[in-house]
N, C-alpha and C positions, 0 to 999 in steps of 0.2 A: 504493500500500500504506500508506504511511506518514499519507493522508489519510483511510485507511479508520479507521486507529487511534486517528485525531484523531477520530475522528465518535465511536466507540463509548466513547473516554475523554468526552469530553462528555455522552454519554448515562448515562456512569457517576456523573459530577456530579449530573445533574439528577435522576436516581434517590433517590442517596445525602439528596441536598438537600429532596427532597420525596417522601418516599415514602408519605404516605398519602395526597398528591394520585395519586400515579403509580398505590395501591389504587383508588379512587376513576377513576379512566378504567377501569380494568381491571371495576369494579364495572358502571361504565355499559354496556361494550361486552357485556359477560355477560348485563346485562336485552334488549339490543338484538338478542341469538340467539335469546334463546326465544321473542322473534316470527317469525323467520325460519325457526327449525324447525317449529312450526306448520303453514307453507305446504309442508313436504315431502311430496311421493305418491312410490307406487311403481309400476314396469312390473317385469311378468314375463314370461317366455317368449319367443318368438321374436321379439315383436314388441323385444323391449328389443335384439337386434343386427342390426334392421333400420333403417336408415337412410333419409334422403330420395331417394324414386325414386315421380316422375312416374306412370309405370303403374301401380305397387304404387297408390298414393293415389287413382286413378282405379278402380283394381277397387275398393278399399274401399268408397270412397263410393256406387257401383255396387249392389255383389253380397255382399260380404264381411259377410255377419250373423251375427252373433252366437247360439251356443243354449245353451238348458240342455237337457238328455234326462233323463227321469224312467226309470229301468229299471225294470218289475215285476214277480216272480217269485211264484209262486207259483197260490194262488186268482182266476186273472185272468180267466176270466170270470163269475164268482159275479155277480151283480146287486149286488149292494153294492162288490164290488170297484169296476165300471164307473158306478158312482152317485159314487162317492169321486174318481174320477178324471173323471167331467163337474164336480163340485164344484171341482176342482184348475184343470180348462180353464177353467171360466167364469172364474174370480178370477183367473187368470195373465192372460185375455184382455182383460182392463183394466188392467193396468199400464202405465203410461209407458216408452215405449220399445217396445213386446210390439209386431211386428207381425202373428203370429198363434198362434195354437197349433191342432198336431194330435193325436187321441188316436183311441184307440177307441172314445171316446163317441161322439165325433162320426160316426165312421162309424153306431151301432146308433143316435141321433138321426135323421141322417138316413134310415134305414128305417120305424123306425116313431112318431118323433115323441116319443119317449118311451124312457125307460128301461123293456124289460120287467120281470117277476117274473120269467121264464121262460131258463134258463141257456140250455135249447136252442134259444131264438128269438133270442139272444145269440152263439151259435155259430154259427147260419146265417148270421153278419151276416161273422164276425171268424174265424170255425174257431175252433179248442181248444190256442192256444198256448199254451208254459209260460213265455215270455216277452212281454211287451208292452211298446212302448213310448210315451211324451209328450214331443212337443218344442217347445219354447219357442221361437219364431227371433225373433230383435231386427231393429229396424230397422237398415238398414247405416250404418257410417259409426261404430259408437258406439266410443267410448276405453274400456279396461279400467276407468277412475275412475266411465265413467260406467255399466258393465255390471253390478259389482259389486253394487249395490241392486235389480238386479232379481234377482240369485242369493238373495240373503237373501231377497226377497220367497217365492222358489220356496219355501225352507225355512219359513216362517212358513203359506204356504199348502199344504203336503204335512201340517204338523202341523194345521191345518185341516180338510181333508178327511178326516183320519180314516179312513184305510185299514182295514181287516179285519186283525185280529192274523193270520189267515195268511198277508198277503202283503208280500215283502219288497221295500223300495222304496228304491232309490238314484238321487239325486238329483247330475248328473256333468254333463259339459262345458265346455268352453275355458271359461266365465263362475266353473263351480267351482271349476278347477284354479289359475286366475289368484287367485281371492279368499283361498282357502287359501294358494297359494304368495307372494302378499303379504301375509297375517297371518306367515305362518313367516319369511318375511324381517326385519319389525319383529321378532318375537322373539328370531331369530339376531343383530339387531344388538344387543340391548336385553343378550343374554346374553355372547355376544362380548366386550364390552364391560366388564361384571361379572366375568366370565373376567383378563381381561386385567389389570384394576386388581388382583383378588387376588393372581395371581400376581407384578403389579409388587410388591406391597406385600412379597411373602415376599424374594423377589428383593434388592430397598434393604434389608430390614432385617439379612436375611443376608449380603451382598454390599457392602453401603455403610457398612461400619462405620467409627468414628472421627470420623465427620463429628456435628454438630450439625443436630438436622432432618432427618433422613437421608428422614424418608419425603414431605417437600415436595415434592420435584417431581413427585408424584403427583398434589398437588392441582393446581399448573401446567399436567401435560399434560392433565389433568381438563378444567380451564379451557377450554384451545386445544382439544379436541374440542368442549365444547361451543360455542365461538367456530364451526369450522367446519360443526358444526346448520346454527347460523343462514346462514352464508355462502351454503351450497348451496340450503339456502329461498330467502333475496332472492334466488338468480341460475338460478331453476330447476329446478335437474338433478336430478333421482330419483332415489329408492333401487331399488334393484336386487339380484338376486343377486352379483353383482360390486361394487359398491358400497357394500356389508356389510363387504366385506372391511379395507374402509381402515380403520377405525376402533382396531382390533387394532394395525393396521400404524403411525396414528399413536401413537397410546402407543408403541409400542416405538421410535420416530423421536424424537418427545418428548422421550422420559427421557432420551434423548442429547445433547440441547441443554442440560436442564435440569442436569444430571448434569454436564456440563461445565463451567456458570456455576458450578453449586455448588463442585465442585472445586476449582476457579481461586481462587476467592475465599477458602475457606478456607484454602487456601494460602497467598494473600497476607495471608490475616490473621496468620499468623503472623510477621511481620515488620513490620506497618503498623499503626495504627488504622482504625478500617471508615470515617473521611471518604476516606482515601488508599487502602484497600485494593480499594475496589469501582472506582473509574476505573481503577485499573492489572491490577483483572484484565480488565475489558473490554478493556479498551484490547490488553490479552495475547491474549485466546481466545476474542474478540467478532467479528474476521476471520475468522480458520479457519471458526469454527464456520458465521458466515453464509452463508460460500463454498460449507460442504458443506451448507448449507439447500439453497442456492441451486443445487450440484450436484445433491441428490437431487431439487428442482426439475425441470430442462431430462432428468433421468431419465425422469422419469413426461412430462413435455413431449414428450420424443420417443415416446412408447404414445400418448400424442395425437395428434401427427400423422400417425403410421404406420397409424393406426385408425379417420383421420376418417369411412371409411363406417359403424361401426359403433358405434352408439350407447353401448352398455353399457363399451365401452373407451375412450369418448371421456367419460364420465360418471365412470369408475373415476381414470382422468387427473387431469380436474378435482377431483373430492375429495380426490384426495390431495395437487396443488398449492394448494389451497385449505390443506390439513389441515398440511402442512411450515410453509408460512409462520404461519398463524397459531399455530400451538404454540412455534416459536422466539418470537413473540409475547407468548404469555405466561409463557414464560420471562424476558424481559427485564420486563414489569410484573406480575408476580406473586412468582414465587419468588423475585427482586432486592431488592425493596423489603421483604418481609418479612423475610429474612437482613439485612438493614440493619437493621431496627428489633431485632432478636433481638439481633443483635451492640451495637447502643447499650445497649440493658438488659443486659445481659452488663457490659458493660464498667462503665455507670454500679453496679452493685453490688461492683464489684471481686470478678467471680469470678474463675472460668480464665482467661475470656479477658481480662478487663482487666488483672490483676496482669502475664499475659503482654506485653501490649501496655506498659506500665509499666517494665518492667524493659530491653524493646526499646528504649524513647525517653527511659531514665533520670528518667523522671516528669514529662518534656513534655509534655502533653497538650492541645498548639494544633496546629491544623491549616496546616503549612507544605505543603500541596501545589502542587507547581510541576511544570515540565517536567524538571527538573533529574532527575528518575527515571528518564526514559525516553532511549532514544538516538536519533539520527542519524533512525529508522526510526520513534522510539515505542517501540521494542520495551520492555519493564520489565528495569532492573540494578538489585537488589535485592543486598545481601550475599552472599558467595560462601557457599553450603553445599555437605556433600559428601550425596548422596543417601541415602546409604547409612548416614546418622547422622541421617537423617528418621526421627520417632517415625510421621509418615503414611506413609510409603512400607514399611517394612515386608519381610516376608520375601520376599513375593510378588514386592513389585516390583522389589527386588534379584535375584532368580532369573531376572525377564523382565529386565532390563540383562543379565546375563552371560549370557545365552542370545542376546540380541538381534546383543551384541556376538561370539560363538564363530562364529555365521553370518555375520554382516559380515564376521571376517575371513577368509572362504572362498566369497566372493560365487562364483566357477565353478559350484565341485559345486552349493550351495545352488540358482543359478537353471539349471543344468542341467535338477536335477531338476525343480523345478517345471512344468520346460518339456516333459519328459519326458510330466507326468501331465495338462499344458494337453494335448498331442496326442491322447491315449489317450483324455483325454475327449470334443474333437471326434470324435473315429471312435465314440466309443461313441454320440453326440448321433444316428447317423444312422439308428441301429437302437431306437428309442425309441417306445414306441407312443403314439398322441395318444389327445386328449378331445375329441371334437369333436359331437358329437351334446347339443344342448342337455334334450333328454329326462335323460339322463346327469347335467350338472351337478345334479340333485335328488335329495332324498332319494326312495328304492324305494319307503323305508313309507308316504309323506307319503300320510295315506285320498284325498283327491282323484287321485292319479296311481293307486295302486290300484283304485280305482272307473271312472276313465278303461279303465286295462287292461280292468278288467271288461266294460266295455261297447263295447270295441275286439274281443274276443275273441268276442263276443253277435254284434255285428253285421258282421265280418268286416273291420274297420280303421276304418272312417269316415270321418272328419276325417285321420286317418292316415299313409292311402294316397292320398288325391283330391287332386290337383293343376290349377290353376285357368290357363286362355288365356285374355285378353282380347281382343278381338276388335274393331277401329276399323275407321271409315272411313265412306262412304256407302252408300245402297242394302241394309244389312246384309240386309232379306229378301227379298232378288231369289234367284230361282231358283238362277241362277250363283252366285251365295254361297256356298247353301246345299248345293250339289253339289259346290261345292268341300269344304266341312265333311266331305260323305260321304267324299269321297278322302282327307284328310288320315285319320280313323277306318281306315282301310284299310290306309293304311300306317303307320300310329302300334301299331297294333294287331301286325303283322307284327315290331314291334322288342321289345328286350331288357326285360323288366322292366317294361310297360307291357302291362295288363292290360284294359282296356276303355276307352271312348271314349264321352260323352253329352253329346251339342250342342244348338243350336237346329233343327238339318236332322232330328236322331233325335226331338227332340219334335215340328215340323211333318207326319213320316211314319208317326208314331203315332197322330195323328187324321187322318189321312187315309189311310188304308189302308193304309201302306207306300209311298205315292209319294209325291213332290215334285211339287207343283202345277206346270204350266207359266209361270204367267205370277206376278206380283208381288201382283196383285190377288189371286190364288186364294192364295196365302201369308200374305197378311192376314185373309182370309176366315176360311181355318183357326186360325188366332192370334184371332179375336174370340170364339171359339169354347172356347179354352182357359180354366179359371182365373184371374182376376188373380193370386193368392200365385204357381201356376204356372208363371205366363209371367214373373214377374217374374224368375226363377233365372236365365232363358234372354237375356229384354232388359230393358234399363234404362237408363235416360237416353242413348240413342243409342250404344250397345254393346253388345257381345254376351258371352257366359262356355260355353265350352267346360269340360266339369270330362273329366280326366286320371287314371284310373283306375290306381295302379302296385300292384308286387305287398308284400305286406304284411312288414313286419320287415325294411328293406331297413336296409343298413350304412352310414355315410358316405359309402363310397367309392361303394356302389350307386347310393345318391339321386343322387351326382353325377353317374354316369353317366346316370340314368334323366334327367335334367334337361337333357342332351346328347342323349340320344336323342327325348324331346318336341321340342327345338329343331333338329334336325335333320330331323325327319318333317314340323315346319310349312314346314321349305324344300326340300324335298321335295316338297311335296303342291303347292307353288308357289300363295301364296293370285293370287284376282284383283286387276287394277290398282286400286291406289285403298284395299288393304283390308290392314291390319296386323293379324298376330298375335301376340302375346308371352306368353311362360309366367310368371307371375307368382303372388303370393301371400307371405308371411311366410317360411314353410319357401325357399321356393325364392331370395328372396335372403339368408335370414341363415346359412345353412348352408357358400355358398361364401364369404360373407365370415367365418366365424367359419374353414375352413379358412385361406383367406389369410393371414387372423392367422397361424396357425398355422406356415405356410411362410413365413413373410419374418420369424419372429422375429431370423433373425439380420441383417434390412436394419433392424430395433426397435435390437437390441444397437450396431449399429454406427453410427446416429444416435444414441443416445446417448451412446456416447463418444464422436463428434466434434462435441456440443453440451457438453460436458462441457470437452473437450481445450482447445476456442474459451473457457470460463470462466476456466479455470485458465491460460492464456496472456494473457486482457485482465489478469486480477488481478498476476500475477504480473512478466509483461512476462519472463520466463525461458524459455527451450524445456527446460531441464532441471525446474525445477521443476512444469511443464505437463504435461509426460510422465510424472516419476517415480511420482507418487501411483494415475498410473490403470495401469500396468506389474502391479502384486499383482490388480488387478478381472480383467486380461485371464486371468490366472490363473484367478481363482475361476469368471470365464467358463465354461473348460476343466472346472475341475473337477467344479461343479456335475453335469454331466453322469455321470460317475464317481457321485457321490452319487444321483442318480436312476435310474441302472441299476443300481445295489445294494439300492434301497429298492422297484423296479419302479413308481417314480412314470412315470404319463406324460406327456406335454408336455400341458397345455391351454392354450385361449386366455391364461387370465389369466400362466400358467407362463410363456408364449409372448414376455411380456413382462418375464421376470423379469433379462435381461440387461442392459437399458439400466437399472432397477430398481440394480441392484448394482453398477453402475460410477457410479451419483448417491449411491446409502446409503452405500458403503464408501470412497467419497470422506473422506467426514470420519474415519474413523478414519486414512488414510493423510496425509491435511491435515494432522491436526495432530500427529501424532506427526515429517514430515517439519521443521515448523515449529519443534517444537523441539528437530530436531538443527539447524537454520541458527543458530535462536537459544542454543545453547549451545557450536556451533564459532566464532562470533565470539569467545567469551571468550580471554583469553590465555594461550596454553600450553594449550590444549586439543586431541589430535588427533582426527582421523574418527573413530575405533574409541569413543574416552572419550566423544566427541559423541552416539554411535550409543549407549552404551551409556547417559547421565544421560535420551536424551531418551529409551530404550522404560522406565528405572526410573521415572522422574517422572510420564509419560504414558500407560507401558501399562498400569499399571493403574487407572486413570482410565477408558480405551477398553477395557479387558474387561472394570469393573464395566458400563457404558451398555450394552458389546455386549452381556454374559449380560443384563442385563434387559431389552435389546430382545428375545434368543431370546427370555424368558420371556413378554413381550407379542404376540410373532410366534405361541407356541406353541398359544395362544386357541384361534388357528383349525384346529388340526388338531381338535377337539371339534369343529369345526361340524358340522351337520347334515347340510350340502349336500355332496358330495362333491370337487366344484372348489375348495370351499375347504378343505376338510380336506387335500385335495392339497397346493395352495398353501402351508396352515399348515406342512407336512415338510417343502417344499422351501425353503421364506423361512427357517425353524430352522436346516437344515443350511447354506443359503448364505452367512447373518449370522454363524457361528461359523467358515465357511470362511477368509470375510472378514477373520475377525478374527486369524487363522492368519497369512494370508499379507500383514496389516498390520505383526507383528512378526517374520514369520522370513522374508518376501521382503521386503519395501522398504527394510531395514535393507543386504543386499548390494547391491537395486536403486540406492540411494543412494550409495555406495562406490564404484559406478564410473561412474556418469552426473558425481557428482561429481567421481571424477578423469580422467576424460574433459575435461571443460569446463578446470580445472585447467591440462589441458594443452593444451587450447585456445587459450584468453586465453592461457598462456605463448607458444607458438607466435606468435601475433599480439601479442606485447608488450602485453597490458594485465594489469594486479593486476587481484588479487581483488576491493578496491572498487572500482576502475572498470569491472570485471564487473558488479558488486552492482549500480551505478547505472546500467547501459546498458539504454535500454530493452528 
């Protein structure tokens, strides 16, 4: 501990010492982001909580292509209509990537060579429908980064062709909805963001009074976001709908760090000049604070490991360990060094703060800084005041002391209760309804997901419903294969929710009259025979693709069954030796891992506190001091739940990991308010109750100006667009204020008796208090 404090007083030096050097790195590492942001893309939809899986990556590469579908209502077979729409085929049919397109042209080309004049030679080709369709299919294998340009293409070529004002033409599929739902995500991040800063801004300026520069650490956490741009550029990881979400969440982390330096310092500036003030405040609330970096760190740490199959939570992880660290970052070379220079020119004018410092040091004004301030530990012994004759601390925070202290001295009833509404919230946790359907985290209106509907609705599900088997091994079109295929359709078809079945045995039996050739040769015969685009759906590169017809609009709980019931009918159907089948596709594994998430939140929560519990015990070297700070989280744990059954929030993935989440954030309000009751029961003649009550005057309002402007930066996100994260936004709101509850009205009796527990521990075993203090 006490080396921790040695590090951060030295950092307080070399700040103090060189702080336009220390601007200057901060300046270099700012031009070094915005190449790194640059390199950032995005993934949307399933594919962003599908993780690495073998199969999955073999159907891709396979079968898995890509389309756009043109929908068109209206005047469809006018001659000009089907002129408009061969003009659209030709131009789609040379794009890079385009492995083919089908439309209606093509069918009345291939009759009569030509587009007629004639509507009714146009009808005997196609009939008189009032919808038609064009689809675009891509080569397999391609990435959303790389699908994207052929979607724009579509739309450059639909304004192209020049449709007939009477027909209505929407331009839809996975290539749409992805291009759309990754412009809306830059936008949500870009507003989010804009969001978040306004509100910081009302927040310090309402809330941070009395300080000098009150609205600084705005431009700090400004900074440390844009630091983490760049980070997740150089190291990969895309933006996403989850993803988005951090940026809110660091500002509101941020302001906490930065809000804390600020604090400290100005505090110490009232007793010190700014060469001695800024190491001793480091040196003070440079520990805590980094500990609860470092605890809202192995927080999100643990949503990483608990999530490694699924991309989107292992990217939302990453950004926000990325995003903690570097915002404490620039809090220590941003907002330090310029409160250094501010306070020089301050003093060098003999304003406030000079005459102040003047009259403190009898008009010394040399810098004696020594160790002589600090004790045994580092800690800072600075002149005894009484709090409550602090012009900063104020009414507020005299009200939080004798509040803090009413409940410390009734620690029973106080943690009774708490413990009361921790249970009530577990039992309420279990009747909670989830989010689990990635369709769901989007917005309704977003035009691409309505135009999808549209044309889900047209064509009876599509893309949907059709669930994909991949099909390995040798001999794939040998007879026995293929008659297996028929049996497996047989019985797949006979089960719950599984609507049809279309293999390579159903297309071998359609050009062959309804039977399956005898022998292997007569199977190839028929297949030479087929279309190339056609036979390509069925084989490619030495496997097969079964496609899985289910029934449309099914629920979570359905799909999962229906997913159980495909892989139960393929063991069933018992394939031949030599010959694997596995149901695969995007939907089919991000759906049960985005539930898993879902169910093992509390295997999330409870790696987190004991990545958490293992911080605060290496730092500490105390089992009391280990425990006491995370005792208030297990609470808000509980509680949370309480708050989301009253507001009828559901659990979703991101929700899902809101528990390890708030046993790393709320760490730092219980750190260091715990800090400075050890560091004010040392003084002499001070007892528990006095201790409990200078450290919630001194500190708690410090930690509930940071926590209200964290609500206020957490609160961004209830505005977002996406639903998962408007969710999110109410529940981070109500957990950070929970947090901030049961930092001053439980840790204060939590503390009373863990401490006099121990107390009478060491008495029991003959040791004092220092040699408590000092035992590892």
């Amino acid at each position: 501990m006490s080396a921790l404090r040695g590090l951060f007083r030295r950092v307080g030096h070399e700040i103090q010492a060189h702080p336009l050097a220390t601007l200057a790195v901060a300046l270099v590492l700012l031009f070094a982001a915005f190449g790194g942001a640059a390199q950032i893309t995005s993934v949307t939809g399933d594919q962003a909580f599908t993780g690495a899986n073998p199969t999955l990556e073999t159907f891709n590469e396979a079968f898995d292509r890509g389309s756009i579908s043109v929908l068109l209502r209206g005047e469809t077979t006018d001659p000009s209509t089907i002129r408009a729409i061969a003009r659209f085929d030709d131009r789609m049919s040379q794009v890079e990537d385009v492995a083919y397109v089908t439309s209606p042209a093509d069918q009345v080309r291939a009759e009569y060579g030509r587009i007629p004049d004639s509507r009714a030679k146009i009808e005997r080709v196609v009939g008189s429908p009032d919808v038609v369709f064009v689809r675009v299919v891509f080569e397999p294998g391609l990435t959303q980064p790389e699908e994207r340009p052929i979607y724009t293409e579509a739309l450059a070529a639909e304004e192209w062709a020049r449709f007939p004002a009477g027909v209505d033409v929407i331009v839809t599929g996975s290539a749409a909805f992805s291009a759309q739902l990754s412009e809306l995500i830059g936008q949500s991040t870009n507003q989010l963001l804009g969001l978040a800063v306004g509100l910081m801004v009302v927040a310090l300026f309402f809330l941070f009074r009395g300080v000098r520069l009150r609205l600084l650490p705005i431009v700090a956490v400004f900074v440390g976001v844009l630091y983490t741009f760049g980070a997740i550029g150089y190291a990969g990881i895309p933006n996403s709908t989850l993803t988005s979400s951090v940026f809110p969440i660091l500002i509101g982390l941020g302001i906490d760090y930065s809000v804390q330096f600020h604090e400290r310092y100005e505090e110490e500036l009232e007793t010190a000049p700014p060469r001695e003030a800024l190491p001793r405040a480091l040196s003070g609330i440079g520990p805590p604070v980094f500990v609860a970096m470092l605890a809202a760190a192995l927080g999100f740490g643990a949503t990483w490991i608990s999530t490694l199959g699924s991309p989107a939570f292992v990217w939302f992880a990453q950004t926000s360990i990325f995003g903690v660290m570097l915002t404490f970052l620039a809090g220590l070379i941003v907002l330090l060094p310029v409160l250094t220079l501010y306070a020089r020119f301050r003093r060098r004018g003999f304003g406030e703060l000079g005459l102040r410092e003047l009259t403190n040091r009898g008009g010394d004004d040399t810098d004696t800084d020594t160790d002589a301030d600090a004790d045994a530990d580092g800690a800072d012994i600075g002149p005894e005041t009484d709090p409550a004759d602090s012009e900063r601390v104020g009414a507020f925070g005299q009200t939080l002391g004798r509040t803090s202290r009413a409940l410390a001295a009734n620690p029973g009833v106080v943690l009774l209760v708490a413990l009361l509404l921790m249970g009530a919230g577990f039992q309420a946790g279990r009747s909670l309804d989830t989010m689990a359907d990635t369709e769901e985290f989007v917005p309704q209106d977003l035009p691409a997901y309505v135009d999808l509907q549209q044309f889900r609705a047209v064509t009876g599900g599509g893309a949907a419903v059709q669930y994909d088997v991949l099909v390995t091994g040798s001999e794939l079109r040998h007879p026995e294969v293929l008659r297996w295929m028929q049996q497996f359709e047989q019985v797949a078809v006979g089960a719950p929710l599984i609507q049809g079945v279309d293999s390579p045995a159903t297309l071998v039996a359609e050009h062959n009259g309804g039977e399956i050739p005898e022998t292997k040769a007569g199977v190839d015969r028929v297949l030479e025979d087929v279309p190339a685009g056609e036979r390509a759906q069925y084989y490619n590169d030495g496997v097969a693709h079964i496609t899985v017809i289910g029934t449309q609009d099914m629920t979570t709980g359905e799909t999962l069954s229906f997913i159980s019931n495909v892989r139960e009918s393929i063991r069933f159907s018992n394939p031949p030796p030599g010959v694997d089948a596995s149901l695969t596709g995007s939907s089919v594994v991000s759906t049960p891992s985005i539930v898993d998430q879902i169910e093992s939140r509390n295997v999330t929560t409870g790696l987190g506190i004991l990545f958490v519990f293992g911080l605060l015990l290496a730092y500490y070297r105390n089992l009391v001091k280990a425990v006491a700070p995370l005792v208030p989280m297990l609470f808000v744990i509980g509680w949370q739940n309480l708050y989301m059954a009253a507001l009828n929030i559901p659990v979703s993935p991101l929700g899902a990991s809101l528990g390890a989440m708030t046993v790393g954030i709320g760490a730092e309000y219980t750190i260091i308010v715990m800090e400075r009751y050890y560091e004010e029961k040392k003084q002499a003649g001070v007892s528990k109750l006095d201790a409990v009550e200078t450290a919630a005057t001194r500190v708690g309002k410090a930690i509930s100006v940071s926590g209200m402007t964290t609500v206020f930066g957490f609160s961004a996100l209830t505005l977002s667009p996406f639903p998962i994260l408007g969710d999110f936004g109410y529940l981070t709101v109500g957990v950070i204020f929970l947090t901030l509850v049961a930092a001053l009205a439980t840790l204060p009796p939590t503390l009373i008796v863990l401490d006099t527990a121990e107390e009478r521990l060491n008495a029991a075993l003959g040791r004092s208090a220092a040699d408590a203090e000092a035992a590892p």
